[in-house]
GUSEKOL-425692 format. One record per residue: residue number from 1; residue in three letters; y, x, z of N, C-alpha, C, O in turn. Coordinates in Angstrom, 3 decimals, padded with zeros to 6 digits, always signed. Atoms other than C-alpha are relative to their C-alpha. Example, Ala and Ser with C-alpha at 12.3 -4.5 7.8 and 13.67 -1.06 7.14 Angstrom:
BEGIN
<site n="1" res="ALA" n_v="-001.190" n_u="+000.890" n_w="+000.000" ca_v="-004.500" ca_u="+012.300" ca_w="+007.800" c_v="+001.200" c_u="+000.900" c_w="+000.000" o_v="+001.181" o_u="+001.936" o_w="+000.665"/>
<site n="2" res="SER" n_v="-001.190" n_u="-000.820" n_w="-000.060" ca_v="-001.060" ca_u="+013.670" ca_w="+007.140" c_v="+001.090" c_u="-000.770" c_w="+000.730" o_v="+002.198" o_u="-000.261" o_w="+000.899"/>
This chain:
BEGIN
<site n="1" res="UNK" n_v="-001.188" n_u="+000.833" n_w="+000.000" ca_v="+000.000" ca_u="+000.000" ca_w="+000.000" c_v="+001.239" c_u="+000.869" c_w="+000.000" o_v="+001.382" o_u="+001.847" o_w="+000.733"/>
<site n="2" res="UNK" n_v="-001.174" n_u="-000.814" n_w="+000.605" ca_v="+003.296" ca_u="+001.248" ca_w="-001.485" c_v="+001.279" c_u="-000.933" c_w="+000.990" o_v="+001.691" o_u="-002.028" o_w="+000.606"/>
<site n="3" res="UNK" n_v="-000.967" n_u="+000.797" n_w="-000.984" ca_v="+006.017" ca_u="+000.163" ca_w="+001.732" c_v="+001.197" c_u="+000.537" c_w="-000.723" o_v="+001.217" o_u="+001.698" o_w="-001.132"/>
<site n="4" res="UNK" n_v="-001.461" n_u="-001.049" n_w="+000.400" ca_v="+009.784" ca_u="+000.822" ca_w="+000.431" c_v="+000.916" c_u="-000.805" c_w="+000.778" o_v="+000.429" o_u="-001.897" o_w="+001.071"/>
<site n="5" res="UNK" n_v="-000.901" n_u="+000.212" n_w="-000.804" ca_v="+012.860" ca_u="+000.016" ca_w="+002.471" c_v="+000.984" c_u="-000.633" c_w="-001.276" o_v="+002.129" o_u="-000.952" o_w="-000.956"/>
<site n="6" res="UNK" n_v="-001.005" n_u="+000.398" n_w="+001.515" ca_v="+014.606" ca_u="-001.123" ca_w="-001.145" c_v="-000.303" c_u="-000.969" c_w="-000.035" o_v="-001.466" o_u="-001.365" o_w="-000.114"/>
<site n="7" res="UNK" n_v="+000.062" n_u="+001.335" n_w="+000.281" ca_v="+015.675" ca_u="-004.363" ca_w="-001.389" c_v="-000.819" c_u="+000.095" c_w="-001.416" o_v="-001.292" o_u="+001.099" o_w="-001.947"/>
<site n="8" res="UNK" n_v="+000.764" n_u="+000.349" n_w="+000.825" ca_v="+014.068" ca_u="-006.376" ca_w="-004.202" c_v="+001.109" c_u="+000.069" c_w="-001.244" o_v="+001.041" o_u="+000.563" o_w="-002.370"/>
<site n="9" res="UNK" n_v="-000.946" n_u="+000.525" n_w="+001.180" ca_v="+017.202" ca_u="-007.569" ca_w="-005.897" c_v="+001.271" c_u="+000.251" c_w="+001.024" o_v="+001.658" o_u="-000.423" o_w="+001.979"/>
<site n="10" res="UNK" n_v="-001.284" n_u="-000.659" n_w="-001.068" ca_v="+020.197" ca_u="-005.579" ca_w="-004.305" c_v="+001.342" c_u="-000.937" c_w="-000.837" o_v="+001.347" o_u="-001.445" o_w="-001.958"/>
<site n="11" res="UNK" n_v="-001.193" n_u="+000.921" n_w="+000.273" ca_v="+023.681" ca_u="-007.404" ca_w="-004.465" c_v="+000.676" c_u="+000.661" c_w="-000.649" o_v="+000.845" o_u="+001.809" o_w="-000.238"/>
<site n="12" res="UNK" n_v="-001.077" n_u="-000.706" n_w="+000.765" ca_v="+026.137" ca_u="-006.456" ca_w="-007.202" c_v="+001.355" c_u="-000.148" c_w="+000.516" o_v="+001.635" o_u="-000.926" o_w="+001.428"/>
<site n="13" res="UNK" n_v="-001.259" n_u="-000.205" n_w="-000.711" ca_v="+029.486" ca_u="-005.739" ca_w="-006.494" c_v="+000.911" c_u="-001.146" c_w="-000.608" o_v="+001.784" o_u="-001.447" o_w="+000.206"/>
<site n="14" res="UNK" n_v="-000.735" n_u="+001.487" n_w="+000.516" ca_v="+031.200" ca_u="-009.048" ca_w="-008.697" c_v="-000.845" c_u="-000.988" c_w="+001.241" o_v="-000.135" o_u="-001.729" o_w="+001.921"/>
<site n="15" res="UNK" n_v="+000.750" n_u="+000.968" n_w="-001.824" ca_v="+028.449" ca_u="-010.986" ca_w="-005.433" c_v="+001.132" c_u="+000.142" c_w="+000.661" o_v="+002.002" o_u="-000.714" o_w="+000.819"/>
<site n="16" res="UNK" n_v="-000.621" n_u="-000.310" n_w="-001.135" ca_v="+030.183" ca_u="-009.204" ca_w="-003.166" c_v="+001.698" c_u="-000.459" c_w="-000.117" o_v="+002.365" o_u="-000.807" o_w="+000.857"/>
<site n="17" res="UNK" n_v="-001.390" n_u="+000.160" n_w="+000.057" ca_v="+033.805" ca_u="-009.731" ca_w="-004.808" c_v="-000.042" c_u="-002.011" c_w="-000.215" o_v="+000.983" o_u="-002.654" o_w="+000.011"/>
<site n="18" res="UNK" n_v="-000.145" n_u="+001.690" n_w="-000.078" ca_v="+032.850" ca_u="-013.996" ca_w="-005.302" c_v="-000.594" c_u="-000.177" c_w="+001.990" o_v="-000.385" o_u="-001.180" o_w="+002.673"/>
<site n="19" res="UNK" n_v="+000.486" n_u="+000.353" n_w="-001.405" ca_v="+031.290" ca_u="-013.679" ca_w="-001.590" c_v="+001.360" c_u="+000.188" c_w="+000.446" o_v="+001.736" o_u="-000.978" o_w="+000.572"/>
<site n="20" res="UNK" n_v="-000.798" n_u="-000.615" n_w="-000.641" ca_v="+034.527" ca_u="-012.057" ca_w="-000.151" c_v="+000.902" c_u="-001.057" c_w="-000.472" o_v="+001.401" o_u="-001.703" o_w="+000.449"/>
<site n="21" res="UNK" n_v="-000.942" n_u="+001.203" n_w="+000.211" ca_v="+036.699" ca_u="-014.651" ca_w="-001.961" c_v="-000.173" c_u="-001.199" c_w="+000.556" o_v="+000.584" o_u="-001.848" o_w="+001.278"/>
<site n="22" res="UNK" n_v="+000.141" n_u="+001.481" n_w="-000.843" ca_v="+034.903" ca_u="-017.653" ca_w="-001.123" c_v="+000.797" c_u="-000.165" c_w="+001.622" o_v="+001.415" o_u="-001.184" o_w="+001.929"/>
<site n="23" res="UNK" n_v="+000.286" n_u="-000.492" n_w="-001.398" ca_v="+035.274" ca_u="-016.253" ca_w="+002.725" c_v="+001.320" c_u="-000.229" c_w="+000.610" o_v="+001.755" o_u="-000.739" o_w="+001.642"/>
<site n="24" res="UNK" n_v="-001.473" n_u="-000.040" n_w="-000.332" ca_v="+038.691" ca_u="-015.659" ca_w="+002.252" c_v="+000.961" c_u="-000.937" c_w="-000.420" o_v="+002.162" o_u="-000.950" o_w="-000.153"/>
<site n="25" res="UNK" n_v="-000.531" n_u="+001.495" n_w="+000.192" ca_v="+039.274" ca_u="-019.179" ca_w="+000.687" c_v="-000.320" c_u="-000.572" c_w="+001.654" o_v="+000.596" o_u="-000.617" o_w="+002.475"/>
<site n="26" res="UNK" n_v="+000.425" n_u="+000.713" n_w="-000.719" ca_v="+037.505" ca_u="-020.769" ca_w="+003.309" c_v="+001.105" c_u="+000.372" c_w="+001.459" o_v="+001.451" o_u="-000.617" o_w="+002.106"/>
<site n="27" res="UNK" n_v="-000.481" n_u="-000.211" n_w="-001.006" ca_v="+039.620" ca_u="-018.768" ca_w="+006.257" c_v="+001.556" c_u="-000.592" c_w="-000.343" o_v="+002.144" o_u="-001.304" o_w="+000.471"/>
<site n="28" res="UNK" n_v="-001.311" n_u="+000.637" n_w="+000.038" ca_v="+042.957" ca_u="-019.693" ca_w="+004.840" c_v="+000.264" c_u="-001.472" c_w="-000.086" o_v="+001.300" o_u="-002.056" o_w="+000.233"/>
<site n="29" res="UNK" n_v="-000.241" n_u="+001.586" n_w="-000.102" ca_v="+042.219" ca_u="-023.317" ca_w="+004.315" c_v="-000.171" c_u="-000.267" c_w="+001.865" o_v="+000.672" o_u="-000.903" o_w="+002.498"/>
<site n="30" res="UNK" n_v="+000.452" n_u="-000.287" n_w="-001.669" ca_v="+041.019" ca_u="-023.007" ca_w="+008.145" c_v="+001.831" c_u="-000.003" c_w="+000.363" o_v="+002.443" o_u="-000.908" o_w="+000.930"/>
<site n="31" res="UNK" n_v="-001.080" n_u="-000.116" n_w="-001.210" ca_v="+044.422" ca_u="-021.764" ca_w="+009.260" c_v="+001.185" c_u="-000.836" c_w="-000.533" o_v="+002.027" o_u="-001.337" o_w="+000.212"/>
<site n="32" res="UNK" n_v="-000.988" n_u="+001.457" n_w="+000.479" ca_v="+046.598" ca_u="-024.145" ca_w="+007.195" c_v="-000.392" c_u="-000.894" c_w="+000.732" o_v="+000.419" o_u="-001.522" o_w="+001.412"/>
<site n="33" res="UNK" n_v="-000.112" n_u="+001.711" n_w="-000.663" ca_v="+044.988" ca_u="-027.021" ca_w="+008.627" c_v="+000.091" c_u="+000.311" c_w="+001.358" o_v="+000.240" o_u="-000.715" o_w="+002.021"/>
<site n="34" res="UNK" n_v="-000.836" n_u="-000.156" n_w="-001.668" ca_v="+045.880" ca_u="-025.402" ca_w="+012.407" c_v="+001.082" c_u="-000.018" c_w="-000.139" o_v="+001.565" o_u="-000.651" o_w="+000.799"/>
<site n="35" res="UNK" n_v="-001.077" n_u="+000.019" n_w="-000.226" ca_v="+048.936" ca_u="-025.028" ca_w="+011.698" c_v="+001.006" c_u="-001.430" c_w="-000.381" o_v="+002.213" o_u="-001.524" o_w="-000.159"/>
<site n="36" res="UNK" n_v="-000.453" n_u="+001.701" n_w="+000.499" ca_v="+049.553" ca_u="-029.144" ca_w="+010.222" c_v="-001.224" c_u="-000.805" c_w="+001.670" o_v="-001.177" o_u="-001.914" o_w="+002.202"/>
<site n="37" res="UNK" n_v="+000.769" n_u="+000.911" n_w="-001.293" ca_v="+046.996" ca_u="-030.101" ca_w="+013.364" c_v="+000.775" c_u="-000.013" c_w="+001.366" o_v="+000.797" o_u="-001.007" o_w="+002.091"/>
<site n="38" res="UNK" n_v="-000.991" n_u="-000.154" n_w="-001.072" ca_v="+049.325" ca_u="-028.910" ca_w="+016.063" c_v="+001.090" c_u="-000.817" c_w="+000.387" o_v="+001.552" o_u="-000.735" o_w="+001.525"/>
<site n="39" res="UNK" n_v="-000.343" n_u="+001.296" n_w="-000.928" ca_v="+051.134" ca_u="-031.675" ca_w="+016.670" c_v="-000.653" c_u="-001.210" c_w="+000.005" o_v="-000.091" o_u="-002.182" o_w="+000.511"/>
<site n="40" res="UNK" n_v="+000.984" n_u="+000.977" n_w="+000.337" ca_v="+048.271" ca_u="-033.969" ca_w="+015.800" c_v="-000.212" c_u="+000.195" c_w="+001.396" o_v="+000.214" o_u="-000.614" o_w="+002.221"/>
<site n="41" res="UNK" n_v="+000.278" n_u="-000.278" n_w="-001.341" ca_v="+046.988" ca_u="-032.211" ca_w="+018.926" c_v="+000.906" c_u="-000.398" c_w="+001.161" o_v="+000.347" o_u="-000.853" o_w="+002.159"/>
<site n="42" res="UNK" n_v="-000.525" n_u="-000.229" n_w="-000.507" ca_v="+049.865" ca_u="-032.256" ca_w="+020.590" c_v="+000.366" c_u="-001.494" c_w="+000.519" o_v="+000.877" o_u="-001.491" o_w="+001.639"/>
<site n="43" res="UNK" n_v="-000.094" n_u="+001.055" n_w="+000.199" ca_v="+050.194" ca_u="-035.840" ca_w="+020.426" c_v="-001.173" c_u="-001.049" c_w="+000.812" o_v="-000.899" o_u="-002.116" o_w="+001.359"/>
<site n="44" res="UNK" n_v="+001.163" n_u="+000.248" n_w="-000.585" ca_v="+046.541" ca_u="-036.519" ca_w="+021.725" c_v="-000.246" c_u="+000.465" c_w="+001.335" o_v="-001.023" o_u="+000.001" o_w="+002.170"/>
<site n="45" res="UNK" n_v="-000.024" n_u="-000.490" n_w="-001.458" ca_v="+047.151" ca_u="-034.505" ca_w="+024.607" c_v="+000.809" c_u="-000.689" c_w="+000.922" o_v="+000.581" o_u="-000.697" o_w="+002.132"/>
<site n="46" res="UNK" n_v="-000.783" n_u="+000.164" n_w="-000.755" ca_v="+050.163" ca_u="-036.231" ca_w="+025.466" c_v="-000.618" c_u="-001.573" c_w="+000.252" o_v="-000.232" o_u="-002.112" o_w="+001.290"/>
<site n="47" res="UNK" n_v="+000.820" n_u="+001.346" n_w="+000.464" ca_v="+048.116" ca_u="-039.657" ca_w="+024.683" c_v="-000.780" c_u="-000.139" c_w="+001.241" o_v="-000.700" o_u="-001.192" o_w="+001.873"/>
<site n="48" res="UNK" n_v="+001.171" n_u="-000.192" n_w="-000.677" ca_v="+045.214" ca_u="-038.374" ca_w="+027.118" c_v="+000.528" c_u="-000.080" c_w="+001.191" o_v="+000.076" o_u="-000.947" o_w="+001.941"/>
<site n="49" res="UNK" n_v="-000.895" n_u="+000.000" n_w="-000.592" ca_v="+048.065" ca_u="-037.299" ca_w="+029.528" c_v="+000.137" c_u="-001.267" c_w="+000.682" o_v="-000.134" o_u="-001.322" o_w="+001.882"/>
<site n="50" res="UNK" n_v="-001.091" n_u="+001.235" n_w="-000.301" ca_v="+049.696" ca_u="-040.857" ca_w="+029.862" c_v="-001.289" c_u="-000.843" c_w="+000.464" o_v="-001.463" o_u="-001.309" o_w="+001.590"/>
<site n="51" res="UNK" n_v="+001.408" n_u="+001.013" n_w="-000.397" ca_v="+046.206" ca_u="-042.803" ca_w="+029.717" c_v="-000.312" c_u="+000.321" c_w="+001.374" o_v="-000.255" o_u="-000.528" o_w="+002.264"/>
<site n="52" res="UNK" n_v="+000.446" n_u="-000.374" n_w="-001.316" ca_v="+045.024" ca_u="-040.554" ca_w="+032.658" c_v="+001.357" c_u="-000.292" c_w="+001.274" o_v="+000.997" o_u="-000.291" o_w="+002.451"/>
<site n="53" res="UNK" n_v="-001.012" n_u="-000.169" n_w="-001.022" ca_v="+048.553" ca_u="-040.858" ca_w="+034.707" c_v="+000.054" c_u="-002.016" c_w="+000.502" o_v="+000.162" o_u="-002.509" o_w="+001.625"/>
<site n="54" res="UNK" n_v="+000.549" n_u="+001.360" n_w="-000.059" ca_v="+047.928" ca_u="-044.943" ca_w="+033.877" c_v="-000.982" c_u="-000.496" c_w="+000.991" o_v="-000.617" o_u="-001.103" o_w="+001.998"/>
<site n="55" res="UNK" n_v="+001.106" n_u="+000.234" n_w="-000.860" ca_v="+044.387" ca_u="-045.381" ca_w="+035.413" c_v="+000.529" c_u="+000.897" c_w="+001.328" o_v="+000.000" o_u="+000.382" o_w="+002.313"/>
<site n="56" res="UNK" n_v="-000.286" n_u="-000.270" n_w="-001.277" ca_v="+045.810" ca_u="-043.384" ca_w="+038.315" c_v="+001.008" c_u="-001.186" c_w="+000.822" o_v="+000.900" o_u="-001.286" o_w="+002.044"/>
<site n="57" res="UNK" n_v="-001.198" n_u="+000.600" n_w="-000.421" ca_v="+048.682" ca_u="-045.768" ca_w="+039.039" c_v="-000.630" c_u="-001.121" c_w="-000.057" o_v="-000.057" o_u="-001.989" o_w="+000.602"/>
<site n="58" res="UNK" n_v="+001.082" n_u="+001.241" n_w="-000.256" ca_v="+045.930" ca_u="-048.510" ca_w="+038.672" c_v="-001.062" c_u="+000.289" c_w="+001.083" o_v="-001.685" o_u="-000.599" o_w="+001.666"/>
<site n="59" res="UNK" n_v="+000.837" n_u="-000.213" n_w="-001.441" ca_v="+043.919" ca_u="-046.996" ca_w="+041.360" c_v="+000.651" c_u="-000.235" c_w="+000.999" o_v="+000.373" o_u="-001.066" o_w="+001.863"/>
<site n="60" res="UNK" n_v="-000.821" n_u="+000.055" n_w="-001.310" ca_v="+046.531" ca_u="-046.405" ca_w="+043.624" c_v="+000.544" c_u="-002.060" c_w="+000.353" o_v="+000.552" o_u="-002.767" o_w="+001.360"/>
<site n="61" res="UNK" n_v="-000.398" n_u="+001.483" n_w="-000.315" ca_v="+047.751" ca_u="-050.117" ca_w="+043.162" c_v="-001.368" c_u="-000.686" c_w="+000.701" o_v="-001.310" o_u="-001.235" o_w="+001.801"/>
<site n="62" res="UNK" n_v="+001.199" n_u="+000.596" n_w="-000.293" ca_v="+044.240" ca_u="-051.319" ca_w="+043.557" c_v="-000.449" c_u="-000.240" c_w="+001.434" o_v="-000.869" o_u="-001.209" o_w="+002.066"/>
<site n="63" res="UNK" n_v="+000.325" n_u="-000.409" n_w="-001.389" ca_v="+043.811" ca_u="-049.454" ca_w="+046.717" c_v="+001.056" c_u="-000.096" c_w="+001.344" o_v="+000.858" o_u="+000.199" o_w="+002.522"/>
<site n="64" res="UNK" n_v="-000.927" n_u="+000.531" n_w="-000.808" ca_v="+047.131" ca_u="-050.682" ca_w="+048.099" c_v="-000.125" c_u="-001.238" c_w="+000.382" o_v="+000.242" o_u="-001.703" o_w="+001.461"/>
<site n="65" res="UNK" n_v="+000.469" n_u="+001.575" n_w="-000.033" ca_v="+045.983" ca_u="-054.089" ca_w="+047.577" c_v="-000.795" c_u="-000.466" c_w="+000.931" o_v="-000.686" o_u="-001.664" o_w="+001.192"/>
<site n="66" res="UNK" n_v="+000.659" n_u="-000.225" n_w="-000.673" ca_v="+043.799" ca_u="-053.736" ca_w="+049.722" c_v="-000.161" c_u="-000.503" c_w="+001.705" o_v="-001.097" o_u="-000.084" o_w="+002.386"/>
């Protein structure tokens, strides 16, 4: 048995230059849409914020009622 450490079908360097593009499509669409999500976020936090400060001010009433 003939073992070799050599790939079968080694990657050409146009692979490597459509791999490296895709990669580097894929990361810039990535950080565009952080930088248009940030007040999406920002918005959901303040959302989450208010809901949670709500159900508190409904406990406390609840438990005044009491």
């Amino acid at each position: 048995m003939d073992e070799s450490n050599a790939r079968e079908h080694p990657v050409h360097p146009t692979q490597w230059g459509r791999i490296r593009s895709a990669i580097t499509h894929h990361l810039q669409k990535v950080i565009r849409g952080q930088g248009r999500n940030v007040s999406g976020e920002f918005l959901k936090g303040a959302a989450y914020k208010l809901g949670s400060g709500a159900v508190t001010l409904i406990i406390i009433w609840w438990e005044t009622r009491r």
